[in-house]
BADOBA-928876 format. One line per field, with one value per residue (C-alpha): residue number from 0; residue in one letter; x, y, z. Coordinates in Angstrom, 2 decimals. Layout:
REM residues N
nr <- NUM, ...
rest <- A, ...
x <- X, ...
y <- Y, ...
z <- Z, ...
END
This chain:
REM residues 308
nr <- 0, 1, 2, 3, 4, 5, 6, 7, 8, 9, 10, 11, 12, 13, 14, 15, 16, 17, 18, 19, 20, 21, 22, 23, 24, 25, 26, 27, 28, 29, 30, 31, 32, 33, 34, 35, 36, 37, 38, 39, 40, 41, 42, 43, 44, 45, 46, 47, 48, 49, 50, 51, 52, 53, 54, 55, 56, 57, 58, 59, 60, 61, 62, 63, 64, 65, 66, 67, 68, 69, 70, 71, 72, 73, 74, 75, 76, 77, 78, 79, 80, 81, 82, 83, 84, 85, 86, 87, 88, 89, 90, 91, 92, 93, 94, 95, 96, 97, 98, 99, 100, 101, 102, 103, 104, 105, 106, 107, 108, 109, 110, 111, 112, 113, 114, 115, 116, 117, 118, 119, 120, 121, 122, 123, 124, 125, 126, 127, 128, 129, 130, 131, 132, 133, 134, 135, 136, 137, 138, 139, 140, 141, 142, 143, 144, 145, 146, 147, 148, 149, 150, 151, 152, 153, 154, 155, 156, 157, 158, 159, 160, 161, 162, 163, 164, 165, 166, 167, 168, 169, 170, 171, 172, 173, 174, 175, 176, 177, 178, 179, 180, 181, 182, 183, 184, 185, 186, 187, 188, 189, 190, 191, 192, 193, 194, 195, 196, 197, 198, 199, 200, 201, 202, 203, 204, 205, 206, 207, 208, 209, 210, 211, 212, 213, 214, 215, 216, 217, 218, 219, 220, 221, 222, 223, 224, 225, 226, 227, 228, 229, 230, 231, 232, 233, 234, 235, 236, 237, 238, 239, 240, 241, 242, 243, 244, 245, 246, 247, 248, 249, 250, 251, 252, 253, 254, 255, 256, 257, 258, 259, 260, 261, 262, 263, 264, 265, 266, 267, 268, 269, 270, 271, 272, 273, 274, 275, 276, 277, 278, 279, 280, 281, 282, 283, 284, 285, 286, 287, 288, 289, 290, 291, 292, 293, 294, 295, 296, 297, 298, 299, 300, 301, 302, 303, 304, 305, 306, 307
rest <- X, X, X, X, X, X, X, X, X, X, X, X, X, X, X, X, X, X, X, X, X, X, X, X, X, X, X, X, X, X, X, X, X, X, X, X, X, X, X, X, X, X, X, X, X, X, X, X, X, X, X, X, X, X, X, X, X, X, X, X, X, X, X, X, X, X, X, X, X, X, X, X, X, X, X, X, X, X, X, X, X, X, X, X, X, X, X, X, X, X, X, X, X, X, X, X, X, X, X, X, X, X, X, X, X, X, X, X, X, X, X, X, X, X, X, X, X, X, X, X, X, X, X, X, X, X, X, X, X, X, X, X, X, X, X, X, X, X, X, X, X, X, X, X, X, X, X, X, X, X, X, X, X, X, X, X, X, X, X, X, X, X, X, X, X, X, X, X, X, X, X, X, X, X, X, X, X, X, X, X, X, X, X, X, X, X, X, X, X, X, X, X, X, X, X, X, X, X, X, X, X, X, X, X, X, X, X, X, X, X, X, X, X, X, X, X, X, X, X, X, X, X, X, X, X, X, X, X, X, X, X, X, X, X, X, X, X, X, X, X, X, X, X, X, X, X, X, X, X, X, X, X, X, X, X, X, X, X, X, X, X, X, X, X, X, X, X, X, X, X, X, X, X, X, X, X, X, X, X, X, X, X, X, X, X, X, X, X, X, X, X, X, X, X, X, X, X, X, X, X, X, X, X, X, X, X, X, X
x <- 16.56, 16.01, 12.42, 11.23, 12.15, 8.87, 8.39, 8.51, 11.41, 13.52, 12.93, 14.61, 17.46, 17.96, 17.54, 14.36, 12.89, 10.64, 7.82, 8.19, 8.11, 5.18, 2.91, 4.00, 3.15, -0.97, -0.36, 0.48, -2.75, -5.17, -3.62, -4.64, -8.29, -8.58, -7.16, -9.77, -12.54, -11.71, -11.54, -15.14, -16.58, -17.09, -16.43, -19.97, -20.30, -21.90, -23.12, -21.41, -18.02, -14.73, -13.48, -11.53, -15.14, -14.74, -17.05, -16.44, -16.75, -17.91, -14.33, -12.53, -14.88, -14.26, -10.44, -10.63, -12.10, -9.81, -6.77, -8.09, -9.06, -5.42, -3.73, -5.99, -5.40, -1.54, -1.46, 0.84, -0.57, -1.50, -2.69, -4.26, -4.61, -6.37, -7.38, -11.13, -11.37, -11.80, -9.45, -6.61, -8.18, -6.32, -6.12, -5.57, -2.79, -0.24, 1.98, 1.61, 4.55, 3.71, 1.43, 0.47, -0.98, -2.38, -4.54, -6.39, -7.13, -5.48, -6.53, -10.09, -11.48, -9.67, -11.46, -14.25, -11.52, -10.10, -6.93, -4.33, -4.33, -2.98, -2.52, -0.34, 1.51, 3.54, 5.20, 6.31, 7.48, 5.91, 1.85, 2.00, 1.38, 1.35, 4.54, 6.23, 8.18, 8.81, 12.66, 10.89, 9.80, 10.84, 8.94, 6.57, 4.56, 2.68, 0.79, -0.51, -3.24, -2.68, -2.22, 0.21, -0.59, 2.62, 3.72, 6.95, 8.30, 11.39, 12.37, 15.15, 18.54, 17.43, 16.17, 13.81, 11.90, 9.55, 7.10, 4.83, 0.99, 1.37, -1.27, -1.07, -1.66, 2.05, 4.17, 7.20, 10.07, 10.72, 13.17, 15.19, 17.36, 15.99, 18.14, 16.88, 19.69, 20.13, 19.19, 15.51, 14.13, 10.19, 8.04, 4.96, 3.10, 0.26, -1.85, -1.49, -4.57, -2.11, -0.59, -3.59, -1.98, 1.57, 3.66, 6.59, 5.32, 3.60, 7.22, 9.07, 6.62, 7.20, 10.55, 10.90, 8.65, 10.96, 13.85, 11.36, 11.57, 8.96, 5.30, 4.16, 1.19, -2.18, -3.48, -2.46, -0.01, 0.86, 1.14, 3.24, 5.72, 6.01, 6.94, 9.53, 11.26, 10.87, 12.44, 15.19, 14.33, 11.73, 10.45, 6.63, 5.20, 2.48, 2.96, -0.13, -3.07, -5.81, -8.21, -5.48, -2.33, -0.57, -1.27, -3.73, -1.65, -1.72, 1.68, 1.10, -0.77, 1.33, 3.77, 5.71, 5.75, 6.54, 9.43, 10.81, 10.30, 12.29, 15.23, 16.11, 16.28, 18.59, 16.10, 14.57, 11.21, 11.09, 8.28, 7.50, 9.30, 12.35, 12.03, 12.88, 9.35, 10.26, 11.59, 8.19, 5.91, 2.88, 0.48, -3.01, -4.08, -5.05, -3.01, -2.00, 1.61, 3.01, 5.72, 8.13, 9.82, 11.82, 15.32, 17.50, 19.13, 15.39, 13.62, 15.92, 16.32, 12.90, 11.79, 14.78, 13.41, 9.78, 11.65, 13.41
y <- -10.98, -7.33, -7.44, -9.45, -6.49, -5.02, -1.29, -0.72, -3.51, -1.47, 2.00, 0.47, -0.62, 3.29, 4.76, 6.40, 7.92, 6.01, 8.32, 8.83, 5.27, 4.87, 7.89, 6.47, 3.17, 4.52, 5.86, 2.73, 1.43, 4.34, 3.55, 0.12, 0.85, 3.13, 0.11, -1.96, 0.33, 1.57, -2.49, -2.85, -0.51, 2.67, 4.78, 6.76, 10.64, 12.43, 15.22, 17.50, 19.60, 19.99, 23.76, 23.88, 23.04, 19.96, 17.18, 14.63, 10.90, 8.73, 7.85, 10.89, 11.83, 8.34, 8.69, 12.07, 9.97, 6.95, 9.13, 11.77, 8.81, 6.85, 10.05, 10.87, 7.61, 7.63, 10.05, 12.11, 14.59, 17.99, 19.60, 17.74, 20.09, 18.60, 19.11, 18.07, 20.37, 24.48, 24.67, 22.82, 20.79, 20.80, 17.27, 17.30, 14.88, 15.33, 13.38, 15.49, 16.28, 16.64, 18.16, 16.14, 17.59, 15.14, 14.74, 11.68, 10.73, 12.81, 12.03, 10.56, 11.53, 8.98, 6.61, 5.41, 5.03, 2.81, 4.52, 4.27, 7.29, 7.81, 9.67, 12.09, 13.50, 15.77, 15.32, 18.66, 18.73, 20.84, 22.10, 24.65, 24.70, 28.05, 29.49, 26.99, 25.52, 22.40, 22.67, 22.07, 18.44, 15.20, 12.86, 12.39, 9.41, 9.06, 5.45, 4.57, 2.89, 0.93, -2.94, -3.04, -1.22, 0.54, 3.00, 5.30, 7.22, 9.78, 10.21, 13.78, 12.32, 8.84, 8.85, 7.48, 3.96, 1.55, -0.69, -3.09, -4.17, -7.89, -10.18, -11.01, -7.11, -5.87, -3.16, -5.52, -2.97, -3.41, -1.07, 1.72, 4.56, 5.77, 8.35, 10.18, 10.94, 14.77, 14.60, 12.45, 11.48, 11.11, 13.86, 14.67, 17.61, 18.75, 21.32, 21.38, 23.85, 26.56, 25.94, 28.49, 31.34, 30.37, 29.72, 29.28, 26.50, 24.56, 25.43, 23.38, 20.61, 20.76, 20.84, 17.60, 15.79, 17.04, 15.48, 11.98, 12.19, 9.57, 10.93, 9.83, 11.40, 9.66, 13.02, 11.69, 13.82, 10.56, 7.93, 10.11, 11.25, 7.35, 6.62, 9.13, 7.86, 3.73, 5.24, 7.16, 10.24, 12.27, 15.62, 17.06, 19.93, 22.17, 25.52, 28.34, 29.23, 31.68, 30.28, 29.26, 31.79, 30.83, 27.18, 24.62, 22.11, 22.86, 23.43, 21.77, 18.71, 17.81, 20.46, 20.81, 16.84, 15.68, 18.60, 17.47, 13.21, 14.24, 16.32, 12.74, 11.33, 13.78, 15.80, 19.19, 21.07, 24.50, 27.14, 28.47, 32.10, 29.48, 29.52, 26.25, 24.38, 23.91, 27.21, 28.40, 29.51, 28.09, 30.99, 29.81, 25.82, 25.75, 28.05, 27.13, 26.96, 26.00, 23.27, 21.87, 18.57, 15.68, 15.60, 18.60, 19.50, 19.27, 20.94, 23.80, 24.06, 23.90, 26.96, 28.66, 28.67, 29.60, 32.62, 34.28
z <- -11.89, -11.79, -13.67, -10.22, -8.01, -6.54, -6.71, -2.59, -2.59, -5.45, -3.47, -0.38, -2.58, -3.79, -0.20, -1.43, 2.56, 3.79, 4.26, 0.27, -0.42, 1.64, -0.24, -3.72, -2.62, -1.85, -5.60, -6.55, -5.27, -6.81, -10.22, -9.51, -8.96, -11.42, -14.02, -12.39, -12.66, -16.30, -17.33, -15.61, -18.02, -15.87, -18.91, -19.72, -19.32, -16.38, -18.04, -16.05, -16.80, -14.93, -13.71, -17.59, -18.93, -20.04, -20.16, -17.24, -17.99, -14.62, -14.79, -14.12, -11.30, -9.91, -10.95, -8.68, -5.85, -5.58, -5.64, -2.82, -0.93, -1.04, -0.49, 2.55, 3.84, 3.87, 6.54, 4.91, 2.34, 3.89, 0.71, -3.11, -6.01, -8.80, -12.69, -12.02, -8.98, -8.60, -5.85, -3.35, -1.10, 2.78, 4.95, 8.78, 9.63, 12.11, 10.18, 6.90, 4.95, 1.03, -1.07, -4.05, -7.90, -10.11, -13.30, -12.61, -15.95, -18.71, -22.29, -21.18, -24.45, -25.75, -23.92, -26.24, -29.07, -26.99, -27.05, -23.97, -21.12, -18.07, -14.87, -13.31, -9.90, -9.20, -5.42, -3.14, 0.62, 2.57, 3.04, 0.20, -3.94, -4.84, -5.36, -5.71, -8.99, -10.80, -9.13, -5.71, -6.42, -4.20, -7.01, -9.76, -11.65, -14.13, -15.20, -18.69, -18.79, -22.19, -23.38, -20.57, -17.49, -16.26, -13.55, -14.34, -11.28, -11.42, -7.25, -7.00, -8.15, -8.23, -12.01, -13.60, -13.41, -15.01, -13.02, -15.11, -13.39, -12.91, -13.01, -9.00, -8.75, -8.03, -9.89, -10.96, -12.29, -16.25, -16.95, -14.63, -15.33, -18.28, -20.07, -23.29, -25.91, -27.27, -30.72, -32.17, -35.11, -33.40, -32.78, -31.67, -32.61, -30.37, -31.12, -34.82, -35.16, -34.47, -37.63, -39.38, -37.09, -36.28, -39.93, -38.12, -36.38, -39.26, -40.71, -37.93, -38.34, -42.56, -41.84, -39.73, -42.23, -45.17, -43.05, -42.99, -38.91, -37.65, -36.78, -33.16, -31.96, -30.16, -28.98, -25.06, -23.63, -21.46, -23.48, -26.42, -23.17, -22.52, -26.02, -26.10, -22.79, -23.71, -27.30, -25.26, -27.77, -28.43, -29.13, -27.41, -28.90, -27.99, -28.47, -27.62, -30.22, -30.55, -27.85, -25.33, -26.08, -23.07, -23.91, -22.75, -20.65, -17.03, -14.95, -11.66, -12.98, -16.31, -17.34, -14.34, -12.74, -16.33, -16.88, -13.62, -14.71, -17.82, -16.36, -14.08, -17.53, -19.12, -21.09, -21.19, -21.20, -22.38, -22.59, -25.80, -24.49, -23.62, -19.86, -18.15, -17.27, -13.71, -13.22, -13.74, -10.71, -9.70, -9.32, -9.31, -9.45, -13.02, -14.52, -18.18, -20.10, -23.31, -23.44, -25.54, -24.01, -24.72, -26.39, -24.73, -28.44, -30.13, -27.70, -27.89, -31.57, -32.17, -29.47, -30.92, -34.29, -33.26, -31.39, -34.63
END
């Protein structure tokens, strides 16, 4: 019976408020859009590039636009920060109580490979981004856009849930209270290039194919994050390099929602000095971090090691 509970009916059952229930309900809806819009084909480049200067496909810029819309419509997002835009954009609502970072289509280059993505969003009270940390968060979600199309949401001590795209159109939940164990045997090495510099890292990674650990890695940050939690172990790596020493991934619109999404599940997400993800502050919109997530005893053996 429990795989028939609706996402807004299953929120009611765990108290979630109602005003949060109702914005992650119009998140609900973008990530159904965007699944319709990426199965009708809307996948070609625009020739243009993001603020990070990276080529935008007609589906992120549409991605972009179905999520500002949804959130402007609930009525209750003051401020959206996102990956495809320069700076935080403000909504006037007298009902406005959150401020919302997402990446509306993380991995996109995978698109033409056919390979799954997803999105992101991070969820904060208040009308404010900057200065704030991943400890602040009410929520966060992420959706995978894959052979199943699936919405995972972590609310603050409420853990962390599955919902499953039907084919009436309705997130049905699949699976809830996820909870990762300490120790792995899957991980996930982004950012291998750093290897050339960094022999301690292409160390760890020799090391945990010497042990005959299991490789998972698509090159989406979402869809590898997924497979750790649906695995209930795991191990994320992506450490800095030459061109991006402070690392590539961005704190408000993946580091920091999916650090706070793991720590409901009982797992960790470390920068590569050791500082907690979500103790980190947001300065700036796009500002840049390296993380190590997944398994609490992995993730801190393996920035231990890089720190000798």
């Amino acid at each position: 019976m429990e795989q028939k509970k609706s996402l807004n009916f299953f929120l009611r059952q765990k108290n979630v408020a109602p005003e949060i229930r109702s914005l992650l309900s119009n998140i609900a809806r973008s990530v159904k859009y965007i699944n319709f819009s990426l199965r009708a084909g809307h996948t070609g480049t625009c020739g243009t590039e993001n603020f990070s200067g990276e080529s935008q496909l007609k589906l992120d810029v549409l991605a972009d636009k179905i999520i500002a819309t949804e959130l402007e419509r609930s009525d209750l997002v003051s401020i959206i920060a996102s990956e495809e835009r320069e700076s935080v954009e403000k909504f006037s609502s007298s009902r406005a109580k959150f401020v919302v970072a997402y990446d509306p289509l993380d991995g996109s280059s995978l698109v033409d490979s056919d390979l799954a993505i997803g999105s992101i969003f991070g969820i904060w009270a208040g009308d404010e981004l900057i200065g704030r940390t991943g400890n602040e968060m009410e929520a966060a979600a992420y959706a995978v856009y894959g052979p199943r199309v699936v919405l995972v949401i972590a609310i603050r001590d409420r853990g962390v849930h599955e919902f499953e795209l039907n084919d009436v159109g309705e997130f049905i939940l699949t699976q809830s209270d996820f909870q990762l164990e300490k120790t792995s045997k899957y991980f996930a090495p982004g950012n291998l290039r750093a290897t050339a510099i960094n022999k301690k890292y292409k160390t760890l990674v020799d090391n945990w194919i010497a042990e005959k650990r299991t490789l998972r890695y698509s090159g989406g940050m979402v869809p590898d994050l997924h497979h750790i939690l649906k695995k209930n172990q795991g191990i994320f790596t992506y450490p800095g390099c030459e061109k991006h020493p402070n690392g590539k991934l961005r704190l408000a619109f993946e580091c920091a929602p999916f650090g706070f999404i793991f720590a409901e599940a009982g797992g960790l997400a470390l920068d590569q000095t050791g500082k907690k993800i979500l103790d980190l502050k947001i300065e700036k919109p796009h500002q840049r971090t390296t993380i190590f997530i997944g398994s609490t005893d992995e993730v801190k053996s393996a920035v231990n090691f890089l720190k000798k």
